[in-house]
Structure formats: C-alpha cells, structure tokens
ZADREN-209109 format. One record per residue (C-alpha): residue number from 1; x, y, z; chain. Coordinates in steps of 0.25 Angstrom, whole numbers, padded with zeros to 4 digits. Layout:
N
n=NUM, u=X, v=Y, w=Z, chain=A
...
% end
This chain:
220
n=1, u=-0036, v=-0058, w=-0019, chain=A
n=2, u=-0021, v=-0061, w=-0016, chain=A
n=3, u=-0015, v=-0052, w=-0003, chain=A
n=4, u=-0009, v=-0042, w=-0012, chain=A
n=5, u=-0022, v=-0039, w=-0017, chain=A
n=6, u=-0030, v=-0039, w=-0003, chain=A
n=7, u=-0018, v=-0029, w=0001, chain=A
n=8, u=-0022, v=-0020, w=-0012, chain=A
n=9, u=-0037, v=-0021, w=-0007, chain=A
n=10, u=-0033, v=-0018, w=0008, chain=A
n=11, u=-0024, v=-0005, w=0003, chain=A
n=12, u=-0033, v=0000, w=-0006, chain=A
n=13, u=-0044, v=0000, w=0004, chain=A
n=14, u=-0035, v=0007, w=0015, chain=A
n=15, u=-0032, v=0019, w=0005, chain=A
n=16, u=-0048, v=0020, w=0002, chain=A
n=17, u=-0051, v=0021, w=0018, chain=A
n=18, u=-0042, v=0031, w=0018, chain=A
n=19, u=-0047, v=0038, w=0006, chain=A
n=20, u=-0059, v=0038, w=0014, chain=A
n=21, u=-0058, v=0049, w=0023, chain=A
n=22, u=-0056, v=0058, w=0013, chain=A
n=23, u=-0066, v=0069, w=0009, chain=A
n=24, u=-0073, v=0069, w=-0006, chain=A
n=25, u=-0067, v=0084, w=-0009, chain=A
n=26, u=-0060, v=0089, w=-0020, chain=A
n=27, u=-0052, v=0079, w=-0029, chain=A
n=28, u=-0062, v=0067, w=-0019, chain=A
n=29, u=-0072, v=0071, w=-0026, chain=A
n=30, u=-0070, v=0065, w=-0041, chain=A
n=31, u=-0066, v=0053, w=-0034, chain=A
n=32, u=-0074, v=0042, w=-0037, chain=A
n=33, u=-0073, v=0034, w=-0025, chain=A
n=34, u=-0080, v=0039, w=-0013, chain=A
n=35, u=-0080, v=0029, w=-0002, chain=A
n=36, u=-0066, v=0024, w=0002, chain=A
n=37, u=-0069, v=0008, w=-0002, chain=A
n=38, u=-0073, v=0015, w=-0014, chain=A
n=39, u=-0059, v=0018, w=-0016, chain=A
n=40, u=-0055, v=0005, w=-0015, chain=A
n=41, u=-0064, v=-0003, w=-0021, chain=A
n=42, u=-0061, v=0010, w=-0034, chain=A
n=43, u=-0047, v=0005, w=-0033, chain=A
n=44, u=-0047, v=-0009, w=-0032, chain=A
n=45, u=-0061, v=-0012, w=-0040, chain=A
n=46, u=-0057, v=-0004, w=-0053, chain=A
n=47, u=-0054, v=-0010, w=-0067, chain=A
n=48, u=-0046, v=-0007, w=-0079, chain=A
n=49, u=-0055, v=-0009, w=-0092, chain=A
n=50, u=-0047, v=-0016, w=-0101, chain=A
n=51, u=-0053, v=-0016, w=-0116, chain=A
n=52, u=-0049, v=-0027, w=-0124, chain=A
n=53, u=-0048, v=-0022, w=-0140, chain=A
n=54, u=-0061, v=-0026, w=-0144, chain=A
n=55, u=-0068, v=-0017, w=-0134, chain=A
n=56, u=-0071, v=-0031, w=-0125, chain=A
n=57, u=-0067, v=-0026, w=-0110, chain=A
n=58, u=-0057, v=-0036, w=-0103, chain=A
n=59, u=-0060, v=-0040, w=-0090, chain=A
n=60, u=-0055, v=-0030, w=-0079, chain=A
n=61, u=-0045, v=-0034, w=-0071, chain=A
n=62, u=-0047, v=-0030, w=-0056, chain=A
n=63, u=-0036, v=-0021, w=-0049, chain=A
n=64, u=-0032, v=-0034, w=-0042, chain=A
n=65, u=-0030, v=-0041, w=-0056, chain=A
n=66, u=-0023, v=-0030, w=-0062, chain=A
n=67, u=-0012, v=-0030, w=-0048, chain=A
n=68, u=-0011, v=-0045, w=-0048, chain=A
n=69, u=-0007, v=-0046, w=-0065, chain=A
n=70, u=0001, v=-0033, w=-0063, chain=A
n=71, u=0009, v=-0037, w=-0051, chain=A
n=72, u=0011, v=-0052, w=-0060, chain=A
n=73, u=0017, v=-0044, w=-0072, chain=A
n=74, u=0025, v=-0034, w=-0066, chain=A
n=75, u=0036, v=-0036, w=-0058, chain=A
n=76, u=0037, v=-0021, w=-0052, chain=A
n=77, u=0031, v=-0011, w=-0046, chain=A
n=78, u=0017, v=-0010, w=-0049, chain=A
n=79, u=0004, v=0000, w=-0042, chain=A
n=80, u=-0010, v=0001, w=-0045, chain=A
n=81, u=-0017, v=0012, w=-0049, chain=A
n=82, u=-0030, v=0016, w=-0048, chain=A
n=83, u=-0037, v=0028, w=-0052, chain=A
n=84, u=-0051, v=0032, w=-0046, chain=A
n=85, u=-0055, v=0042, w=-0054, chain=A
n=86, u=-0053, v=0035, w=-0068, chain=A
n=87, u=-0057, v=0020, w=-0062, chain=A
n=88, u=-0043, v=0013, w=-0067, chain=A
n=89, u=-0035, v=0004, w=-0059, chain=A
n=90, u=-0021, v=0001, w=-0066, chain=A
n=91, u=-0008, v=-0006, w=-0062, chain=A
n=92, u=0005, v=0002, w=-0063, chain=A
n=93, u=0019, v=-0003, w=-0066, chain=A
n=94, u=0031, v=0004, w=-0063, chain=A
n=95, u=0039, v=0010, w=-0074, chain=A
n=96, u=0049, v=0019, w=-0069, chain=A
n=97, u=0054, v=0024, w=-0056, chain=A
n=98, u=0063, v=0038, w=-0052, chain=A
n=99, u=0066, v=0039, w=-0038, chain=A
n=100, u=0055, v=0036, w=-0030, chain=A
n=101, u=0045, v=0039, w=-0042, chain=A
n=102, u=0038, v=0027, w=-0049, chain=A
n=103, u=0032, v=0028, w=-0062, chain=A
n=104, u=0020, v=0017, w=-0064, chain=A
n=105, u=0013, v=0014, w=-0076, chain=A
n=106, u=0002, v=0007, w=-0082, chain=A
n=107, u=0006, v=0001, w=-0096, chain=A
n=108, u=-0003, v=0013, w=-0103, chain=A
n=109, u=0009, v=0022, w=-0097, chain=A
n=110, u=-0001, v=0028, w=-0087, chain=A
n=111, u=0008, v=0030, w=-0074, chain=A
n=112, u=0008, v=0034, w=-0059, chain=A
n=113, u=0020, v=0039, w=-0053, chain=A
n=114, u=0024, v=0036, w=-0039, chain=A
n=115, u=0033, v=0041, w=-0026, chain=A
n=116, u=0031, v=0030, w=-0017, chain=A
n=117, u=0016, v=0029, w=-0013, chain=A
n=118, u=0014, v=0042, w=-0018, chain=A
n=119, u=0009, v=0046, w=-0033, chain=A
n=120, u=0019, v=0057, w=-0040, chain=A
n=121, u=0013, v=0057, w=-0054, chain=A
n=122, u=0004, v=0050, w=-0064, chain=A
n=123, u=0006, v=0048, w=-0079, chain=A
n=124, u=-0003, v=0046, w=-0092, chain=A
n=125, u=-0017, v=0046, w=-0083, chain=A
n=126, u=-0021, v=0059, w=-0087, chain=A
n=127, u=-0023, v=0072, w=-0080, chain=A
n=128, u=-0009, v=0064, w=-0073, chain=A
n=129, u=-0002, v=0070, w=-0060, chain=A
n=130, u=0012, v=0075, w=-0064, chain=A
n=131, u=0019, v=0076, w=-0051, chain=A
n=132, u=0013, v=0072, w=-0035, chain=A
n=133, u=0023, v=0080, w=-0024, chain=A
n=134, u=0019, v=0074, w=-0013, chain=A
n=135, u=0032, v=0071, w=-0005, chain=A
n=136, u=0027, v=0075, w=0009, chain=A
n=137, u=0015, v=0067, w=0010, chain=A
n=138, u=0023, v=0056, w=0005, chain=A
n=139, u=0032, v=0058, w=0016, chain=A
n=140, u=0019, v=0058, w=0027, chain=A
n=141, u=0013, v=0046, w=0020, chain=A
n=142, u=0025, v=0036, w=0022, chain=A
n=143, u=0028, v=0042, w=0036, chain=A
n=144, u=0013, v=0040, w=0040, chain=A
n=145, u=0012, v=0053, w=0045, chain=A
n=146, u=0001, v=0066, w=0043, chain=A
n=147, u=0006, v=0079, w=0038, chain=A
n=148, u=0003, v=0091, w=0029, chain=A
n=149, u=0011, v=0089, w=0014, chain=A
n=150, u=0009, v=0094, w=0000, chain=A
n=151, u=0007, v=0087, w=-0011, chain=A
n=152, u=0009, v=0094, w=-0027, chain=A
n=153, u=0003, v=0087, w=-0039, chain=A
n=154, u=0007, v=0092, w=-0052, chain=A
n=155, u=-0003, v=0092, w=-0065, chain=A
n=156, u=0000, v=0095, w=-0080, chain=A
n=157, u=-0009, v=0104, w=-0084, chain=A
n=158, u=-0015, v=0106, w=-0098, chain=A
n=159, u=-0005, v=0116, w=-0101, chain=A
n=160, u=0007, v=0104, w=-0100, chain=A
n=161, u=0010, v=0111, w=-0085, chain=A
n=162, u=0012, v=0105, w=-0071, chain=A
n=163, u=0003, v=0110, w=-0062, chain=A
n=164, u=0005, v=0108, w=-0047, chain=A
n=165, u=-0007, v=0107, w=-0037, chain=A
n=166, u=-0003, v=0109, w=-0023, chain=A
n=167, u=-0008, v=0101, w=-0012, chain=A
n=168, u=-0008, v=0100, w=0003, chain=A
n=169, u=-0012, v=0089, w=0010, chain=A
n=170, u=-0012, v=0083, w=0024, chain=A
n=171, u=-0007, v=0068, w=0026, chain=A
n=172, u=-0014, v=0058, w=0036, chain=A
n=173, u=-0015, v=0044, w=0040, chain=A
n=174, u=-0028, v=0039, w=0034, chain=A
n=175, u=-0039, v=0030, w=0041, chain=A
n=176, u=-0031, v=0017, w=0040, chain=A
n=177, u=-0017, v=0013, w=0045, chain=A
n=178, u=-0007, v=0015, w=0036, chain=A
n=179, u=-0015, v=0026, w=0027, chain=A
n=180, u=-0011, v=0039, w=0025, chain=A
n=181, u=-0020, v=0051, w=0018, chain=A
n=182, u=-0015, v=0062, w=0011, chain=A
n=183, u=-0028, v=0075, w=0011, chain=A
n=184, u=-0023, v=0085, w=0001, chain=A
n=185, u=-0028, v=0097, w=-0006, chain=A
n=186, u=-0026, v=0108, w=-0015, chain=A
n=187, u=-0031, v=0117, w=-0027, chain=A
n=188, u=-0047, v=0115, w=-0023, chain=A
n=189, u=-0042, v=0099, w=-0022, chain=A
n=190, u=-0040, v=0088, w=-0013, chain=A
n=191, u=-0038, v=0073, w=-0012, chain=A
n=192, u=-0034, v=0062, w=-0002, chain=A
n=193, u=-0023, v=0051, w=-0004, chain=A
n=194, u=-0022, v=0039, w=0004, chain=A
n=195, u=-0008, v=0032, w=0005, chain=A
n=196, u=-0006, v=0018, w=0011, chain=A
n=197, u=0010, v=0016, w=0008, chain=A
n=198, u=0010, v=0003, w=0016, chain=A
n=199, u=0001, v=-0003, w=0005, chain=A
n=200, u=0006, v=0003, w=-0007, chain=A
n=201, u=-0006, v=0010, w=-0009, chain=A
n=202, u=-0012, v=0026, w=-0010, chain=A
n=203, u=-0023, v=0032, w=-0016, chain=A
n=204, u=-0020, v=0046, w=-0022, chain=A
n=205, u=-0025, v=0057, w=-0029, chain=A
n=206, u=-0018, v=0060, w=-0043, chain=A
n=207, u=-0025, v=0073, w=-0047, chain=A
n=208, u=-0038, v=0078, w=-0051, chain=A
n=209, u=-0038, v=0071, w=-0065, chain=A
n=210, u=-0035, v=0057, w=-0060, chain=A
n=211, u=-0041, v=0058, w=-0046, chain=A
n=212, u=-0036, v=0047, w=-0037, chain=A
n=213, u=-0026, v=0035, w=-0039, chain=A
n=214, u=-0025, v=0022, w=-0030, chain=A
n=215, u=-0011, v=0018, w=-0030, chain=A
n=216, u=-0008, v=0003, w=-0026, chain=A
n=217, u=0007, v=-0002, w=-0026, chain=A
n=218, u=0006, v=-0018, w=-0028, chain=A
n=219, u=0021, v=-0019, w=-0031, chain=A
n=220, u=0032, v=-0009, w=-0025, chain=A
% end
C-alpha cells in the first residue's frame, strides 16, 4: 500500500473513532456499522459489483484500486464516496464548480455536491438531499472551536415540494487531535458527523433515505 493510501487508512480510522462516541438513537439506528473500526473497515472493505454482459461478475476492485486507477485517469479533482447504508463505494470527479460549490459526479451522473469539507446536496441517488444550510457549523469546524449552530436540510417530497427539516446541533472536538463532531437533532431524529478537514476526510449523514456517507478528498 503506497503513503497515500496508508494516509486514506489512517483518516478514515480517525473519523470512525470519533464516530464512536456517539449513541445508537434515532437516524444511528439504521446504521449498519456499529463499532467505530466497523465504520472503517465498511468504508474502506466495500466493493462495487461489476457485472460483465453475460451475467459473469468482474473481479471487484478494492477502494484502494478504484483511488489509484482514478487518480491515474484523471487529472482533477477527485473524492471518494461511500455510502454505509446501500454498501457502495464510488469514485467521484468534478464536473462543475459555482463559487465555492463543487459538483462531483460518477460517470452514471450520480453526484455529490460540495462546500468545502461540507456536503450541501446530493443528485440521481434517490430519496437525494436538495440543499444542506450548515454555514455555522462550517465556520466552528474550520476554527476548531465548540458551539451551538443550526443546520437546515431540504427534501423533495412526493408532492415535487422542498421540505425543510430543522436541526440544532452542538459542535465539539471529537476523541482525536484534529476531529471535530457535529451532535444534531431534530423532528424525532438525530445524527452525528465527524470532520477531520486536515485530511480531507468527513463522515456525514445525508438524510433518512440515504443514511450516512464517508467523503474522502484524494485530489483537491
């Protein structure tokens, strides 16, 4: 495994320790990790099943395949994406940026939308995220510092309407230098995120459809 890789493992590990602390309530409870290693080992241990044609499976290439032949073809930015509650890990390339807003996208047109270290919308996933406000525990993230924010996300319903779900949360350096955890909850739900900016690497909670995604930058 080449240093960049080790650094991926190292990252991810620090964002499933600070996971850790938090209690299975709420949106915890369709997660199907449910020690912190487990997190990891979810994030970095899962395949994308490739079917060839004839219905013969392709071999499965490892997270660490899929980075290294991603970061070979592509000359730009590039994150990886992996979705606990559905089991897929895909590499994302981006497409488009507005501001300080990336779009990132799978080939398939399946997207993530960025701020930053922050996810602000998710497209062609299903049950997708329309719109993250989470300016003020951006803010408290980057500086390193604890504090009270609120966080809106915004849902289409099946009526084609946005719906907004409030949230507040309180922001806190997690168990490990360097991490910081976002408790939120809200509506009968709650979640925990873990950021570690330093390494380009979060985990998130998207919504109740999707459940949670761990975001790893390997090319700014």
């Amino acid at each position: 495994m080449n240093r960049s890789m080790l650094k991926l493992v190292s990252a991810l590990t620090l964002v499933a320790l600070a996971a850790g602390c938090s209690s299975r309530n709420g949106a915890d409870e369709a997660e199907p990790s449910a020690s912190p290693f487990g997190i990891a080992r979810a994030a970095l241990g899962q395949i994308v099943t490739e079917r060839r044609s004839q219905g013969t499976p392709a071999p499965a290439r490892s997270p660490d395949e899929m980075a290294a032949a991603a970061l070979a073809a592509n000359p730009g930015p590039l994150i990886m994406v992996g979705l606990e509650q559905s089991g897929t890990t895909q590499v994302m390339a981006m497409t488009g940026q507005n501001g300080g807003m990336r779009t990132y996208m799978t080939p398939n047109e399946q997207a993530v939308i960025m701020r930053g270290f922050m996810v602000t919308g998710t497209r062609g996933l299903g049950r997708d995220l329309s719109v993250a406000e989470a300016a003020p525990t951006a803010a408290l993230v980057q500086a390193g510092r604890s504090g009270n924010a609120k966080r809106v996300m915004r849902y289409y319903s099946g009526d084609g309407l946005e719906r907004p779900i409030d949230f507040t949360c309180q922001v806190s350096p997690g168990p490990r230098a360097g991490v910081m955890v976002e408790n939120c909850e809200g509506h009968g739900l709650s979640f925990q995120n873990s950021y570690l900016p330093s390494a380009g690497v979060s985990r998130q909670w998207i919504g109740p459809g999707l459940g949670y995604a761990t975001i790893q930058v390997l090319r700014n």
